[in-house]
N, C-alpha and C positions, 0 to 999 in steps of 0.2 A: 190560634186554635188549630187542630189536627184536620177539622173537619168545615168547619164554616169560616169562609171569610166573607169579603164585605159586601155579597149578596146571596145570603144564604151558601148550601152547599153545591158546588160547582165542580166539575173538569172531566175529563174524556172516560167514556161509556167504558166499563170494566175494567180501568185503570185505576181510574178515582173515582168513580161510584160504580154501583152493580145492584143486584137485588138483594144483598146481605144489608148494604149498607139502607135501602129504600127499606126494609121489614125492619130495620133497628128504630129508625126516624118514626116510622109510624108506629111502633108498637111504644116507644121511649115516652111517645106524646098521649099513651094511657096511662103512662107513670107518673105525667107531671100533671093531668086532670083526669081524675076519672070516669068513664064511659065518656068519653068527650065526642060530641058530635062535628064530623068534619065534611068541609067541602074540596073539593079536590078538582082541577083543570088543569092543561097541559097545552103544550102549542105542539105544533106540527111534525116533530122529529120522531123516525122509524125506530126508538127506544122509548119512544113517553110513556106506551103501553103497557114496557118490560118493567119499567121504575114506577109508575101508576099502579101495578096490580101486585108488585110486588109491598110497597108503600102500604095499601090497603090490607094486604092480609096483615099486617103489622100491628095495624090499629082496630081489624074485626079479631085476629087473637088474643088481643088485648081487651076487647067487651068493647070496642068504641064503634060508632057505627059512621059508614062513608057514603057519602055524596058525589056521584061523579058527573061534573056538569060535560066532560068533554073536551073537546078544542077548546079554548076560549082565552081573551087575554089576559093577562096578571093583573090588571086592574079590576076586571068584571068580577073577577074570584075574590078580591077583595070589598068590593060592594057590596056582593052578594052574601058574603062573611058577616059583615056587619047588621044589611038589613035585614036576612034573615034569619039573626039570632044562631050563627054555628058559634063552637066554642076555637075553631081553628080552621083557616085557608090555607092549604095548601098547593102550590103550583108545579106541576115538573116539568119543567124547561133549563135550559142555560142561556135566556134573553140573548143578548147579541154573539156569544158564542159561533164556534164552526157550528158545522153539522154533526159530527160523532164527538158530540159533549154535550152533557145533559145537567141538570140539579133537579133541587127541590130548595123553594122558597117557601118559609111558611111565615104567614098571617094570622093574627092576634084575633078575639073574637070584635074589637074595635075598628078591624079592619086594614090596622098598622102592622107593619116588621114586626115580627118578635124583639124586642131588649136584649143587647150583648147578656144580661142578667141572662133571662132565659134561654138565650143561643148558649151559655157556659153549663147551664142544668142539663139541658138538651144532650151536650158535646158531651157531658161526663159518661151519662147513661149510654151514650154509645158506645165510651172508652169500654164500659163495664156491656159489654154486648152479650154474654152468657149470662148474663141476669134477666132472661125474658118474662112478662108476664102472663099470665097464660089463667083467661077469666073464668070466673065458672058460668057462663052464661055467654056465649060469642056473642059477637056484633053482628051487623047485615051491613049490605052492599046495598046500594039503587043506581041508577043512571036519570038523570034528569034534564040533557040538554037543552029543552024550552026551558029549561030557566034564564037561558042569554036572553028572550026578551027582556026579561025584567031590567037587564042593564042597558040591553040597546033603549030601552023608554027613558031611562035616566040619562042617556047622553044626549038623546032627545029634547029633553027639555031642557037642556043646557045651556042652548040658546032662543035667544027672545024673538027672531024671527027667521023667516027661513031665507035661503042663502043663495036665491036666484039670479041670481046677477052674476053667477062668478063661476068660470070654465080652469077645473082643477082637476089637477093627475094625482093620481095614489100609488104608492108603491108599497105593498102587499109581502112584500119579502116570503113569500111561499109562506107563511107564520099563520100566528095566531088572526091576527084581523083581518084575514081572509073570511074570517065568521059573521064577522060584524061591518066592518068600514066598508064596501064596497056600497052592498044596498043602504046603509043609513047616508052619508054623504048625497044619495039620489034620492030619499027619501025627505031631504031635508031641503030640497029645491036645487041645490049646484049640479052642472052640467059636468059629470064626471066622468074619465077617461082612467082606469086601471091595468096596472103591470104588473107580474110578478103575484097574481091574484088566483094562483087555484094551489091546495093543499100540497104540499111536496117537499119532505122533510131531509131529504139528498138535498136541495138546491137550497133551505135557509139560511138566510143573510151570506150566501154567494155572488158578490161583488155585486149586491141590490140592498136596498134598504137601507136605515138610518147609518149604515155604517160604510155606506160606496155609493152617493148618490147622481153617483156619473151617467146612468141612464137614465133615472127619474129631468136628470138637467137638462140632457138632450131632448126628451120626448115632450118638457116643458115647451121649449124655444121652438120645436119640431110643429106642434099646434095651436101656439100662441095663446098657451093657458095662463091663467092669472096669478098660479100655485101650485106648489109642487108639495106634494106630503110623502115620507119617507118614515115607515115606521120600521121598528125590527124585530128580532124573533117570537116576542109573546109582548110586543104593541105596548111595553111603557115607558119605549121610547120615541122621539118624533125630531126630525131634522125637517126643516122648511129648504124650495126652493122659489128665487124669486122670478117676475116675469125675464128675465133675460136669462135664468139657468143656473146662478149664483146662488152657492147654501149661503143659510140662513142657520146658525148653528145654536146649542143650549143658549147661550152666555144673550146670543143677539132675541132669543123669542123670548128670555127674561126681562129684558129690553123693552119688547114689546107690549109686554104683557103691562110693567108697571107704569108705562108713559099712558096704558090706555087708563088705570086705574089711578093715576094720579090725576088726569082730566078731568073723569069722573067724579073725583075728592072723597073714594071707597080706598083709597090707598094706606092702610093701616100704619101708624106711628112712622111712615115714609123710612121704610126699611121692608127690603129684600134679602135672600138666605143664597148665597155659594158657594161654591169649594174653592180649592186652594187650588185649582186650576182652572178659573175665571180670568178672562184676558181683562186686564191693567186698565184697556181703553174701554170697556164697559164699565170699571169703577168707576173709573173719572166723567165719562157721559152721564150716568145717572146721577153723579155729584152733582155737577151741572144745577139740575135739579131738585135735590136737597133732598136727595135719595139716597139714603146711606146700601152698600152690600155689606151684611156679614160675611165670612169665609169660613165655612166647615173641612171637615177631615172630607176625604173622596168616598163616596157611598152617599144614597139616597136617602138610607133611613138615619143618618147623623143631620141631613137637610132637613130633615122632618120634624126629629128632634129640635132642634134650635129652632124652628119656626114654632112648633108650639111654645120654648121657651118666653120667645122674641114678639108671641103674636101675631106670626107676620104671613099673610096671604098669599104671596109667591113669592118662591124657591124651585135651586134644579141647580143642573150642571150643565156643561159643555156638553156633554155627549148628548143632550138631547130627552136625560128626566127632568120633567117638570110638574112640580107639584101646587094646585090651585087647592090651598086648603078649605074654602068655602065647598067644593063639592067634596075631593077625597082625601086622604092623606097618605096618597103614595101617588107617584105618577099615573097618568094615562095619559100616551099617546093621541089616541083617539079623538079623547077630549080636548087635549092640548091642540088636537089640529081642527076640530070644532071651532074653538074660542080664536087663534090665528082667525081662521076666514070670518070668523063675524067681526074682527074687528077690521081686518080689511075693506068687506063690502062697505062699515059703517063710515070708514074714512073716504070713500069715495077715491083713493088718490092708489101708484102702482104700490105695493107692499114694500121695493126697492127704497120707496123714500121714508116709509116709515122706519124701518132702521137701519138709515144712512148716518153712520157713525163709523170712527176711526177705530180700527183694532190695530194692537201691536202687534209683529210677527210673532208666530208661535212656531215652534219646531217640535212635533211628536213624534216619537220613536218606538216601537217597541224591539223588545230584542228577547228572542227565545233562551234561553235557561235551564241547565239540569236542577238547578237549585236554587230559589230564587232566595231565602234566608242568608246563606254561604254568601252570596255574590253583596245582596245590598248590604250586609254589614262587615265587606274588604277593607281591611285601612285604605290600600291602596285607591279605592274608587271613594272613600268619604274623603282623603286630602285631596284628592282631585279637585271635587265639589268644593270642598273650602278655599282651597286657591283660587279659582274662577271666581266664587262670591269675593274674595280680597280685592282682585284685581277690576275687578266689574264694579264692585259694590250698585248702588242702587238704580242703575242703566240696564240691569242682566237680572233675569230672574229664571232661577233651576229650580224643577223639584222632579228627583230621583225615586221612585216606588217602584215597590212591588207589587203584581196582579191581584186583587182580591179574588181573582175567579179564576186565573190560569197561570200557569207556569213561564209567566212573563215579567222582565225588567221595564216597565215601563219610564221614559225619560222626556220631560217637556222644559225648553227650553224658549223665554221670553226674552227679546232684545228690542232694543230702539230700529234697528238694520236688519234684513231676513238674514242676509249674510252671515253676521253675528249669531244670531241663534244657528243655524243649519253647522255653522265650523264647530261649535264648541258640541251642539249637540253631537256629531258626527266623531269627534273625541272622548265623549264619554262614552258611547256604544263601543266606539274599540275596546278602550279599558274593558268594561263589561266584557264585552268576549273572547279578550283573552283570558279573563278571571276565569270565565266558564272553561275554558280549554285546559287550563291546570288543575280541575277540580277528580 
């Protein structure tokens, strides 16, 4: 699609989005419901405002009316969707993005992604962007910030006791849960220590947060804290670190999560939901214990999908979405670093050993791109890939994409050896940009 890929619409402020495009999205979505009542939040970046109000006038000249809760993270917006009966959540952010890129993610009145179905309805009505509609009755605007309590009480009670025993750092990524995680984690008994914790939408996810947790790991070890939480630009993402400074990445807090719930014997039909860039040696550990992983397409709400297909109460990816369908059915950070420390305190033992398990080396790449279509579908870079898979066969595992949110090649390469992954990965990135260099 022209405009949405695999999390909503994404990429750099007035390149690929601007306020034409935020008045089409909002006004499109009084086309596909009418007078629809919407909630609306954004995390911290110096354009939220300009794609926020222009988004708004789209859908009050449309006769729909907007909700704007404010800062807040892309999960609250989706809670908040649901319990309080909006017909649509919409978030403007570009989650782990730079800082001059922004989107718009929108949410179902059930509190889930929109359906490719309705991302393709969406996408047409913008194609057809001179087709505005223009109500006889406009909409209204409100602001309603105190509505984050309503979700800080819901992550609240999330957990069953409070979490006093346990001296943990937060990294705040300049973002969204700068609103919420600082005081609720202290509010919930832990002894908290926060970085990277005051509004400031220049420095988001700048080599801090779920996406560079090399300071959150120093300041761990630096205090001798129990945990390290890393979330990223609008918080529904969460990277753990352990007592000694070691991430703790998606794949391993999935880990986590099902060995607590399989204890318990709440472990639903003993299957878990991932992508197809889940490291090998998480399959095989949770094998172990007679934990199957499915593997989805890369995107959250394809995890989401097949969990409700499958049943199945946790799902997520590497990068740190994890979704507990018992409370929401999209990620939250927040919560995800909630339920981490409650199962920590409850094991009594350091978080290192609860997932101490074997991962195969992974080698990730990304590689910049004038075009990311042109490049991934090169003869020359798919026989590459298939001779490696020939010659590898089932020791080597590749998977070659394209960015659903930026104009990037993204390249991950699995091996038995790091070595082996790091050479071959390091030969597909050349192909790739010499591709880009002839384009």
């Amino acid at each position: 699609m022209k405009y949405f890929g695999t999390d909503g619409i994404r990429g750099e402020i007035f390149k690929d989005i601007d306020h034409k495009i935020a008045f089409n999205v909002g006004n499109s979505l009084c086309r596909v419901k009418k007078n629809p009542k919407i909630l609306v939040g954004m995390d911290t970046r110096t354009s939220g405002s300009y794609i926020l109000l222009a988004m708004s006038l789209g859908v009050i000249s449309g006769g729909g009316n907007v909700c704007d809760v404010g800062v807040c993270p892309t999960a609250g917006i989706a809670y908040l969707t649901k319990t309080l009966g909006y017909d649509f959540g919409v978030v403007i952010s570009a989650s782990h993005n730079p800082p001059d890129n922004n989107g718009i993610k929108i949410f179902d009145s059930d509190g889930q992604k929109i359906s490719d179905v309705k991302e393709s309805e969406i996408e047409n009505l913008l194609i057809e962007n001179n087709k505005f509609i223009d109500a006889l009755k406009l909409g209204k605007f409100e602001f309603k910030p105190n509505l984050l309590t309503k979700y800080k009480n819901f992550l609240k009670k999330s957990i069953k006791k409070p979490l006093n025993k346990l001296k943990i750092v937060i990294d705040c990524c300049y973002g969204a849960s700068t609103v919420v995680a600082p005081k609720l984690f202290k509010e919930v008994g832990a002894k908290v220590f926060v970085i990277n914790g005051v509004q400031d939408g220049e420095k988001i996810n700048v080599n801090c947060g779920a996406t560079n947790v090399t300071m959150l790991s120093q300041k761990v070890k630096q205090l001798g804290a129990d945990l390290g939480l890393a979330f990223d630009g609008d918080s529904d993402r969460v990277i753990a670190v352990d007592e000694c400074g070691n991430e703790i990445d998606g794949d391993k807090i999935i880990y986590l999560f099902a060995m607590s719930a399989k204890k318990q014997g709440i472990l639903k039909n003993n299957v878990v939901v991932g992508t197809r860039l889940a490291n090998i040696g998480i399959i095989k550990a949770l094998k172990k214990y007679d934990i199957d992983m499915v593997l989805t397409d890369i995107g959250d709400k394809y995890v989401s999908e097949e969990m409700r297909r499958l049943g199945a109460k946790i799902g997520g990816e590497k990068s740190g979405h994890i979704i507990l369908s018992d409370y929401l059915p999209t990620g939250d950070g927040i919560l995800n670093g909630l339920k981490i420390a409650e199962i920590l305190q409850d094991a009594n033992k350091a978080i290192s050993k609860l997932v101490d398990i074997k991962l195969y080396p992974q080698c990730m790449k990304n590689v910049k791109v004038k075009d990311k279509e042109y490049v991934i579908n090169n003869y020359s870079l798919q026989t590459q890939i298939d001779d490696i898979k020939q010659k590898f066969g089932d020791s080597l595992r590749i998977l070659v994409r394209k960015s659903g949110t930026e104009q990037l090649i993204r390249v991950m390469v699995e091996a038995e050896k790091e070595d082996t992954a790091n050479n071959i990965a390091d030969e597909i990135v050349k192909t790739i940009q010499d591709i880009d260099k002839n384009i």
